[in-house]
C-alpha positions in Angstrom: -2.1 -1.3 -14.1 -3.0 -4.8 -16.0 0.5 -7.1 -16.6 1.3 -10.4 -17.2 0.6 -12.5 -14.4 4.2 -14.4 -15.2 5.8 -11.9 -13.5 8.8 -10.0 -13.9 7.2 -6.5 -14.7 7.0 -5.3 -11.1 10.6 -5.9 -10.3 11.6 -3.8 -13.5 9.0 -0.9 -13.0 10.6 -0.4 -9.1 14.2 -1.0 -10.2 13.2 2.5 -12.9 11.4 3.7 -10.2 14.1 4.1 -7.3 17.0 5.1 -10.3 14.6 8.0 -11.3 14.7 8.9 -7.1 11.3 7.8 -5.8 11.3 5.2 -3.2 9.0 2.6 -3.4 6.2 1.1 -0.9 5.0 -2.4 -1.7 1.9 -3.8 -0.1 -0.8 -6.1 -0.8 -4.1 -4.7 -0.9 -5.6 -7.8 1.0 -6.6 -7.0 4.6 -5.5 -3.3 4.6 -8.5 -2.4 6.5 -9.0 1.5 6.8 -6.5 2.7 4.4 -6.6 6.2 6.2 -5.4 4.7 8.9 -3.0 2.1 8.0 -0.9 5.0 5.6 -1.7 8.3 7.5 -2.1 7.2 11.1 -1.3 4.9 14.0 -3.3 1.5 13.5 -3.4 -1.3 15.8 -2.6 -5.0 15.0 -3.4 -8.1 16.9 -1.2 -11.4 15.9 -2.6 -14.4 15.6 -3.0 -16.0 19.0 -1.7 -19.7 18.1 -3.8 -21.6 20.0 -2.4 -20.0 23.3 -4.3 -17.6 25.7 -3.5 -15.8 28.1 -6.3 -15.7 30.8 -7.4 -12.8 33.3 -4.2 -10.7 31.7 -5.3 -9.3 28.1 -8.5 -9.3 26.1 -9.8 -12.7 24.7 -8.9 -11.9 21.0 -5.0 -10.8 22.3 -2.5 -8.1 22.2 -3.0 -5.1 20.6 0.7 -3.9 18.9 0.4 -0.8 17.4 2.6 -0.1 14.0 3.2 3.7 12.8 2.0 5.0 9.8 3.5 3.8 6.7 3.5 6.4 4.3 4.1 9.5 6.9 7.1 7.4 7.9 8.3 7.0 4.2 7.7 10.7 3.7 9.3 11.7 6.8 12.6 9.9 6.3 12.9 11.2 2.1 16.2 13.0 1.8 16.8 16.3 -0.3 17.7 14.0 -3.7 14.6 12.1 -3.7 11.3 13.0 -5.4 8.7 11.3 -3.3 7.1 7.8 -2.1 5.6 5.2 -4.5 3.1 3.2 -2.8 2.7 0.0 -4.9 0.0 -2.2 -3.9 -0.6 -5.6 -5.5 -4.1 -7.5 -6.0 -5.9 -4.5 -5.9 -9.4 -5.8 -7.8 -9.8 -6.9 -4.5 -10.5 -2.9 -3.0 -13.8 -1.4 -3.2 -14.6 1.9 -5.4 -14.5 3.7 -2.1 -10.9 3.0 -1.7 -9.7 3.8 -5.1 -11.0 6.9 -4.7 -9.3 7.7 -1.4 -6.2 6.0 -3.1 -6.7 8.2 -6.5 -7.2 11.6 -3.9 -4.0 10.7 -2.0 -1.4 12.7 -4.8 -3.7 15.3 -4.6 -3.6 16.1 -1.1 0.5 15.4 -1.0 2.4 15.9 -4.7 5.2 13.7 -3.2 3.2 10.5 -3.3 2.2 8.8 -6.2 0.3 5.4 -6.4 0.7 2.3 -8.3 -2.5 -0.4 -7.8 -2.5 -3.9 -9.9 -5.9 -4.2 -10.8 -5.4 -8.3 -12.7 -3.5 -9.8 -15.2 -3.5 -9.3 -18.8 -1.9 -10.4 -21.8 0.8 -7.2 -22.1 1.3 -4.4 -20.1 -1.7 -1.7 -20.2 -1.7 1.3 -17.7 -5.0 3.3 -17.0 -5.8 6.1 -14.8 -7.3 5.3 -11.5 -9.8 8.2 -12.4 -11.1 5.9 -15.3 -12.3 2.7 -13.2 -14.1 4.7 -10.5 
């Protein structure tokens, strides 16, 4: 998706989007890491340490907190009226061919799930397939 980098289109697109029964998923592509992982499985996070340490208890680079998976949660909690998860992500000329491909597979393997990626700005709204820019 190319829009107007003014804004305003996103917050439109979700608002038809959740009237038309899909609920959405907004992330930003920056830092994802191993998509696989960070939608379908359990993935591990370490906060920022702050300047404080913590010595002889934990590792040198912190806690490790680990978060659930994003979209298995999302599809696990749908109720009979919806019609499936939209996972949004912004910035996503920032995501290597390899992960548009996983991201353009991801319907496939799960007809519920359908995914939204903002590849820049432009000067009106375009839409093209992901299947084009690979």
């Amino acid at each position: 998706m190319y829009m107007p980098l003014e804004g305003g289109y996103e917050g439109r697109f979700l608002r038809r989007l959740r009237t038309a029964g899909y609920r959405a998923v907004t992330v930003t592509a920056r830092g994802l890491g191993d998509l696989d992982r960070y939608l379908n499985g359990t993935h591990g996070v370490r906060p920022p340490h702050l300047g404080k340490k913590n010595v002889g208890r934990e590792s040198a680079a912190g806690p490790v907190y680990f978060i659930p998976p994003i979209l298995s949660c999302q599809l696990g909690e749908l109720d009979a009226k919806s019609k499936g998860v939209v996972l949004w992500i912004i910035e996503g000329q920032v995501l290597s061919t390899q992960e548009l491909a996983y991201l353009n597979g991801l319907p496939l393997r799960d007809g519920r799930i359908k995914v939204v990626v903002e590849m820049g700005g432009a000067r009106a709204f375009s839409w093209k397939s992901l299947s084009t820019l690979l």
